[in-house]
Structure formats: structure tokens, C-alpha cells
DOGUGU-866929 format. One record per residue: residue in three letters; x, y negated, z negated of N, C-alpha, C, CB in turn. Coordinates in nm, 2 decimals, decimal comma, m for minus. Glycine has a CB too. Layout:
<rs>
R   aa   neast  nnorth     nup  caeast  canorth    caup   ceast  cnorth     cup  cbeast  cbnorth    cbup
R  ALA       X       Y       Z       X        Y       Z       X       Y       Z       X        Y       Z
...
</rs>
This chain:
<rs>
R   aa   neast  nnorth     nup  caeast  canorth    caup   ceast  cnorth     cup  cbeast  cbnorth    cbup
R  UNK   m1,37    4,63   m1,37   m1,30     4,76   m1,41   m1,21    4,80   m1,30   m1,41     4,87   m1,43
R  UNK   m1,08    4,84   m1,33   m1,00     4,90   m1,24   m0,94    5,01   m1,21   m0,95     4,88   m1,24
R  UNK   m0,94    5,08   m1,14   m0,88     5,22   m1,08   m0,77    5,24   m1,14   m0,85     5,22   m0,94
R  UNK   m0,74    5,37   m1,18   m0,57     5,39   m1,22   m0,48    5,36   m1,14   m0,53     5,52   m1,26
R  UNK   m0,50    5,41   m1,03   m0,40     5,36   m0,94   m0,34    5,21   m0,89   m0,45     5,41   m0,84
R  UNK   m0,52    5,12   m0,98   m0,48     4,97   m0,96   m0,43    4,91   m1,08   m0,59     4,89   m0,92
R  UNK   m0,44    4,97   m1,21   m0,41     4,94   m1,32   m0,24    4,98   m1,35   m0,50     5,00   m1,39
R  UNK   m0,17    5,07   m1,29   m0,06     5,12   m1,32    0,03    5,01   m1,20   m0,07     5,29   m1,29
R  UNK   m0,09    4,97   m1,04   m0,04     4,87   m0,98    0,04    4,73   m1,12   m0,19     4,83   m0,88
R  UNK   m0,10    4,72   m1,18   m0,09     4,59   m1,22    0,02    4,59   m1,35   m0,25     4,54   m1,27
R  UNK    0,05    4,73   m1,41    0,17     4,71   m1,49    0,29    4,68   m1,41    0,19     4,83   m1,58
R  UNK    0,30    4,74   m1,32    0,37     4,73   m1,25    0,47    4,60   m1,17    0,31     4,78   m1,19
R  UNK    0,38    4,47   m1,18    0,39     4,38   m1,15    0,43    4,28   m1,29    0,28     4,37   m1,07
R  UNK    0,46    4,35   m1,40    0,50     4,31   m1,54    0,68    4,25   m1,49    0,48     4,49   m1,67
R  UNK    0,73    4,16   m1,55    0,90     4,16   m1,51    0,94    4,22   m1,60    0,98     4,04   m1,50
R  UNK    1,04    4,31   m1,53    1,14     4,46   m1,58    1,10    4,58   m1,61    1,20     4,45   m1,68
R  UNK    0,97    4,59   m1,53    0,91     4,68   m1,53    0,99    4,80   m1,42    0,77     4,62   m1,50
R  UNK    1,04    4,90   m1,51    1,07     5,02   m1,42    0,97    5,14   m1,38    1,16     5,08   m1,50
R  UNK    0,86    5,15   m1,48    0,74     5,26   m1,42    0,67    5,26   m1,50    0,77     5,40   m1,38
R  UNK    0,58    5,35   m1,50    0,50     5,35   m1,62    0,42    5,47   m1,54    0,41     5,20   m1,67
R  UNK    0,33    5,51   m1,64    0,18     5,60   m1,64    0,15    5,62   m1,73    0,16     5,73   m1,60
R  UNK   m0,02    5,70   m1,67   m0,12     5,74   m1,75   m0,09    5,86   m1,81   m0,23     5,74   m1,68
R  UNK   m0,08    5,93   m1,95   m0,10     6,04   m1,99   m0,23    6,07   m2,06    0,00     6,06   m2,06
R  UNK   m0,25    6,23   m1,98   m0,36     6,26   m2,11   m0,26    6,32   m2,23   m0,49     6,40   m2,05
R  UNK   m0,34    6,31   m2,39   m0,21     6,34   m2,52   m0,26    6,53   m2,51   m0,27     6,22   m2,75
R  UNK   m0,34    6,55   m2,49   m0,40     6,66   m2,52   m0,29    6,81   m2,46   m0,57     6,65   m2,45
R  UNK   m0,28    6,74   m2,31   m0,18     6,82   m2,23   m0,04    6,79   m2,21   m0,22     6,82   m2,11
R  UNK   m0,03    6,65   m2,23    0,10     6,57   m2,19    0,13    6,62   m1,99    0,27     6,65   m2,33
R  UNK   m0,01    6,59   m1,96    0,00     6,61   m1,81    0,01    6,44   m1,75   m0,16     6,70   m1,75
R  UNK    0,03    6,40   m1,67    0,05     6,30   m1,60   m0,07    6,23   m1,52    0,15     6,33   m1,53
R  UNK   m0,18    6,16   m1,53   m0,29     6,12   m1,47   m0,23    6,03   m1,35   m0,38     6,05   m1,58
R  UNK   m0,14    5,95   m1,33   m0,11     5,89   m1,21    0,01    5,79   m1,32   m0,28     5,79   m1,10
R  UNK    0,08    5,77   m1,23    0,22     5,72   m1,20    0,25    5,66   m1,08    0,30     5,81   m1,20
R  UNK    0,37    5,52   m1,16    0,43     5,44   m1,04    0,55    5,40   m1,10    0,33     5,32   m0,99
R  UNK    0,66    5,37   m1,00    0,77     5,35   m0,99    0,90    5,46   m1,01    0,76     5,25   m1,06
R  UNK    0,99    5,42   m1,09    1,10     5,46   m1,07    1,20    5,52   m1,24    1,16     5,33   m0,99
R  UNK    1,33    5,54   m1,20    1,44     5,52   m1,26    1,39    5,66   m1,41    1,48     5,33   m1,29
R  UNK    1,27    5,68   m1,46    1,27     5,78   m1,59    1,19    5,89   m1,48    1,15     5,72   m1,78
R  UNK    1,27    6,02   m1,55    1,15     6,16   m1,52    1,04    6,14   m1,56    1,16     6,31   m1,59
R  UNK    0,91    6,12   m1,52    0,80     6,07   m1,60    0,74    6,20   m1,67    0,70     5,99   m1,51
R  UNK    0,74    6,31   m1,58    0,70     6,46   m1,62    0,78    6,48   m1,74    0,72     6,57   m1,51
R  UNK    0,91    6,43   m1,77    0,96     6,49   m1,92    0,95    6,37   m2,02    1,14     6,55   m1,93
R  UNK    0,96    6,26   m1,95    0,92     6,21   m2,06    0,78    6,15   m2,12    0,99     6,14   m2,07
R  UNK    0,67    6,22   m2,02    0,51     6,23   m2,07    0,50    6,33   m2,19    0,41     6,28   m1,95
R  UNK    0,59    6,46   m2,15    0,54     6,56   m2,22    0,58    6,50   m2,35    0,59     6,70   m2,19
R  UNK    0,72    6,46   m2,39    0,80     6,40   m2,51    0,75    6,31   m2,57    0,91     6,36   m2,48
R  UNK    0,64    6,22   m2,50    0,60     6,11   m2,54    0,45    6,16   m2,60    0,60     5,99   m2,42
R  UNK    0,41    6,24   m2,56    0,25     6,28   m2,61    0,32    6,32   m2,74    0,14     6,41   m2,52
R  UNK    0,45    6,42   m2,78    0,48     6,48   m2,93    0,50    6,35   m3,03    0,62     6,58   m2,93
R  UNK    0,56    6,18   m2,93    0,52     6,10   m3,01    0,41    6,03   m3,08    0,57     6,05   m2,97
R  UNK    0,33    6,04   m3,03    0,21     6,02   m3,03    0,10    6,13   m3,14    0,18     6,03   m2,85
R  UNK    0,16    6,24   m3,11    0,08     6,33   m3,21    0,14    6,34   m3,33    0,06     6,46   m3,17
R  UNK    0,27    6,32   m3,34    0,35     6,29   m3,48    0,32    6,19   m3,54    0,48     6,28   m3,47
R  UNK    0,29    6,04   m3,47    0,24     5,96   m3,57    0,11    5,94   m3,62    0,29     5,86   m3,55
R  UNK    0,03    6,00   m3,52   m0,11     6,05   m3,56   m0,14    6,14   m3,70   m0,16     6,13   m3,44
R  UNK   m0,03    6,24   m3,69   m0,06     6,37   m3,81    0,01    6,28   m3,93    0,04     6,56   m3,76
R  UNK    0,08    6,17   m3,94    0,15     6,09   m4,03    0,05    5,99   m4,12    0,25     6,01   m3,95
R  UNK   m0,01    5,97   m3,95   m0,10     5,83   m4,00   m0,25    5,97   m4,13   m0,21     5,70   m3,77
R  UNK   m0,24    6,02   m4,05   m0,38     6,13   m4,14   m0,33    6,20   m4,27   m0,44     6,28   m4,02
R  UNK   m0,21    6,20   m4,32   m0,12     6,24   m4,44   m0,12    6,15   m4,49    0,01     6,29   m4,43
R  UNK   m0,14    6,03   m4,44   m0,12     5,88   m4,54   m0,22    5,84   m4,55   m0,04     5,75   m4,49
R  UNK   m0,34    5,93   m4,50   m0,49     5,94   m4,56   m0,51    5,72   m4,50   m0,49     6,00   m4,83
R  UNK   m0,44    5,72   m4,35   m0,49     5,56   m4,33   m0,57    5,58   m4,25   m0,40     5,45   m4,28
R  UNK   m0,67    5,46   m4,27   m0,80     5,46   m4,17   m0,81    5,36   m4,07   m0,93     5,44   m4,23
R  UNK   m0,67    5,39   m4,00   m0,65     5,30   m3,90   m0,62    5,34   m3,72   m0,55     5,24   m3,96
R  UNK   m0,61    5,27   m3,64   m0,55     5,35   m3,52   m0,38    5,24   m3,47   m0,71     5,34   m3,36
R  UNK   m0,39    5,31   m3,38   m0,25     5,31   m3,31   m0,29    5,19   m3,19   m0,21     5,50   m3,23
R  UNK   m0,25    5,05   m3,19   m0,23     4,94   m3,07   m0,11    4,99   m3,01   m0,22     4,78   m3,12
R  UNK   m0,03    5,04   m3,08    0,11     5,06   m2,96    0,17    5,10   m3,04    0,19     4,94   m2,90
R  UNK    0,29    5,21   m2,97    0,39     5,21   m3,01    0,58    5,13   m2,93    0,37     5,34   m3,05
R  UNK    0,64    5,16   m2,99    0,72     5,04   m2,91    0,89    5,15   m2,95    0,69     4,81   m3,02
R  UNK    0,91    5,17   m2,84    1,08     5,23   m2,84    1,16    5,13   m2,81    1,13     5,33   m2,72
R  UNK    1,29    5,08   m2,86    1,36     5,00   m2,79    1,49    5,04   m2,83    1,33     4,86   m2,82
R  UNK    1,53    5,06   m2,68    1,71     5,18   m2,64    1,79    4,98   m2,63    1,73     5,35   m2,38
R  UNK    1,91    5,04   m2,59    2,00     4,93   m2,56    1,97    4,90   m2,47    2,13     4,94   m2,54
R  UNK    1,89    4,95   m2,31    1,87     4,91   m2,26    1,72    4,87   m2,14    1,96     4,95   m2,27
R  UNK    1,67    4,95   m2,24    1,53     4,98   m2,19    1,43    4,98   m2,30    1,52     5,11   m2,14
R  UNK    1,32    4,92   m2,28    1,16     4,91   m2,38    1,04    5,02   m2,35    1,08     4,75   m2,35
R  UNK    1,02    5,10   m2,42    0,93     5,24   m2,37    0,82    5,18   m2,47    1,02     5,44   m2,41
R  UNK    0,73    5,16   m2,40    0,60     5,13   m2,44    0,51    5,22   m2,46    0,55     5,05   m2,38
R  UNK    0,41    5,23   m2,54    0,31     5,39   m2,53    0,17    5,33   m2,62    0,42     5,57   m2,65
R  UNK    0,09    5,30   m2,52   m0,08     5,20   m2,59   m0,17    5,33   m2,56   m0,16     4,99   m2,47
R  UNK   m0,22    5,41   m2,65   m0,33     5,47   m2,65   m0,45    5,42   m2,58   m0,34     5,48   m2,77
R  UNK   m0,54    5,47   m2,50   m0,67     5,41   m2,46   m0,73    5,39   m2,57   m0,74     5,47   m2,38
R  UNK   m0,86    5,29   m2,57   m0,92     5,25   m2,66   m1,05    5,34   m2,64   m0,92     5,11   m2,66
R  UNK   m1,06    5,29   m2,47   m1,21     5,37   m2,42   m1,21    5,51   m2,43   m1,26     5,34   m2,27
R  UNK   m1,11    5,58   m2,39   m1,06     5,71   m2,38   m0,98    5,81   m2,47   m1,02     5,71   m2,29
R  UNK   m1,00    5,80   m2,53   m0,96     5,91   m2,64   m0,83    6,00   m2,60   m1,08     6,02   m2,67
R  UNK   m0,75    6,02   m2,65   m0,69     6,13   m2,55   m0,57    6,08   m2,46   m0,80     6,18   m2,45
R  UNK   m0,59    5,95   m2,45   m0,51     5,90   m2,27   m0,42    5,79   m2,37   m0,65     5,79   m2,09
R  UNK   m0,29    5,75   m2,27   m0,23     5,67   m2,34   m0,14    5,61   m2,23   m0,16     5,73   m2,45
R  UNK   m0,12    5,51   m2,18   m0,03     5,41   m2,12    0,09    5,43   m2,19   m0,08     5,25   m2,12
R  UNK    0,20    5,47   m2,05    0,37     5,50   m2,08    0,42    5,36   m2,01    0,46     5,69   m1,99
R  UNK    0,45    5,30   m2,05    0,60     5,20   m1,93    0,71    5,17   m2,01    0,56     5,02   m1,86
R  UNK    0,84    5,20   m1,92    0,94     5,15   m1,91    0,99    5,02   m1,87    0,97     5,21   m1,88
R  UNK    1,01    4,93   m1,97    1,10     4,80   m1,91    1,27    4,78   m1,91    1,05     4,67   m1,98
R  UNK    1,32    4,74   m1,81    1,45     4,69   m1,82    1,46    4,61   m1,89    1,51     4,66   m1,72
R  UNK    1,53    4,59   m2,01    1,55     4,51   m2,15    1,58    4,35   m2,14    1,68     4,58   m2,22
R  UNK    1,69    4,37   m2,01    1,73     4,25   m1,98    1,63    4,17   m1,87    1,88     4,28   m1,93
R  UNK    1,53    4,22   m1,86    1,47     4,13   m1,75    1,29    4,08   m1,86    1,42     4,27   m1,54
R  UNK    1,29    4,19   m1,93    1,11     4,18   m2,00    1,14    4,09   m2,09    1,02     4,33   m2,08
R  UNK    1,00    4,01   m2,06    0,97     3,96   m2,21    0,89    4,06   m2,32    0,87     3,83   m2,18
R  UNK    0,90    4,10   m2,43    0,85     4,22   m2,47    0,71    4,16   m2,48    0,90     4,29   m2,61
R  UNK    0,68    4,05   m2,58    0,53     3,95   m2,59    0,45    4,00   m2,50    0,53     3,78   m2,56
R  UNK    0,50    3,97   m2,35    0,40     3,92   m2,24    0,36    4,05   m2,20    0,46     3,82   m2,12
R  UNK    0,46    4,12   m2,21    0,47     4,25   m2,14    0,35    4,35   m2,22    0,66     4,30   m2,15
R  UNK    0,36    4,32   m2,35    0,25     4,43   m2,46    0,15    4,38   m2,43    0,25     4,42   m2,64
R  UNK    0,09    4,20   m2,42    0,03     4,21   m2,37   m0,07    4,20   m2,25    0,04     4,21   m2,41
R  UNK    0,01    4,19   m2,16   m0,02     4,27   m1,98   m0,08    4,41   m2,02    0,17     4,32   m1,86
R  UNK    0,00    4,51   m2,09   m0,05     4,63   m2,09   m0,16    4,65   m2,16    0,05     4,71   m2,12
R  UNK   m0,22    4,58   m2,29   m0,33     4,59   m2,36   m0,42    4,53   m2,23   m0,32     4,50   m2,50
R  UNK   m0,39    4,42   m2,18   m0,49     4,36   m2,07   m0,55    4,49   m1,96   m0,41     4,22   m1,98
R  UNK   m0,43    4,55   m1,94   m0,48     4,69   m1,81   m0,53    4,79   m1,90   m0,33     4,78   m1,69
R  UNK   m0,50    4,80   m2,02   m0,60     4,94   m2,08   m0,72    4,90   m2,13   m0,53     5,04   m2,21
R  UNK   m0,74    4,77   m2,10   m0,89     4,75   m2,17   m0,97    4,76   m2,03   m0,91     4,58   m2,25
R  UNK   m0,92    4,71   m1,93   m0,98     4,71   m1,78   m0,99    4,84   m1,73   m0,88     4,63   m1,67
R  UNK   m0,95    4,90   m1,74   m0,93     5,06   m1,67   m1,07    5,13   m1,67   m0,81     5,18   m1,76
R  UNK   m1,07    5,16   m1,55   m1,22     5,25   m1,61   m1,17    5,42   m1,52   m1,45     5,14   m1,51
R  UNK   m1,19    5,53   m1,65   m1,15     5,65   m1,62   m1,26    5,70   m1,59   m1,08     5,71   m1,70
</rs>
């Protein structure tokens, strides 16, 4: 099991990795953070309304399913967003630089640190 601080290490070490963190969805507060280049405070808060929008979508479509990921992709950047599995509530944010990530390896690196994490 790993520490957030060692788990956000280990996204971190993903190639084209610009930052990432932990959000709780409930607050869209910031549990720990690393690296660079996005506001993480605006775009946690923005990213939890993603997260609850497709939640209230998925429960209108009456599916009995969950959320492995969701996946942004700008021109130049990949905004990743994996819900905890163990933790309810919490969700892995990273940003990759487009031109450097593999997206594959990179989804899953981050499934591999949100299964490890212990909150």
C-alpha cells in the first residue's frame, strides 16, 4: 500500500506527465498534489462537476455501472480523472503533455497507483 504523497510520486514518474492529484468529489478540495503547469485548485473544483455530471447521467440512464475513467483530450494535453475504487468520493486528476504520453501506458500507471493507495 502507498501513501498519497507516494502514489502521486509514482504518477508522476508517468512520461508527459505535467501533475496530477488527489480530489475528494464531495468538496472538490485537493487531498495532495504534485507538479506543475494547470491551477490544480480550479481545475479540481471543475473536475469534481465532471465527475458528478456524468454520475447524475449515468443514474438517468438507470445504468448499473461505474466510472474506470474518464479521459479529456485538448490539442495539447490528456486530463485524466479515475475515481477511487477503495474510496468513494476520491478521484485521481493528471495532466499529460500530448506529445510526450503514451495514453495506454499512462491509464494504466494510474489504475496501477489507485489500486495501491491506501487512504
Amino acid at each position: 500500500m502507498a501513501s498519497i504523497n507516494d502514489s502521486l510520486s509514482n504518477i508522476m514518474g508517468i512520461d508527459g506527465a505535467m501533475c496530477c492529484a488527489l480530489v475528494d468529489s464531495g468538496s472538490g478540495m485537493i487531498l495532495g498534489q504534485a507538479g506543475s503547469g494547470v491551477d490544480m485548485e480550479l481545475a479540481a473544483a471543475g473536475n469534481t462537476e465532471v465527475v458528478r455530471a456524468k454520475l447524475r447521467t449515468m443514474s438517468s440512464l438507470k445504468l448499473n455501472d461505474s466510472i474506470d475513467d474518464i479521459l479529456i483530450t485538448l490539442g495539447k494535453q490528456y486530463h485524466i480523472i479515475r475515481p477511487s475504487v477503495a474510496s468513494s468520493g476520491l478521484f485521481f486528476y493528471v495532466v499529460l503533455d500530448k506529445a510526450r504520453a503514451n495514453l495506454a501506458l499512462a491509464r494504466r500507471k494510474v489504475q496501477d497507483v489507485e489500486a495501491a493507495v491506501k487512504l
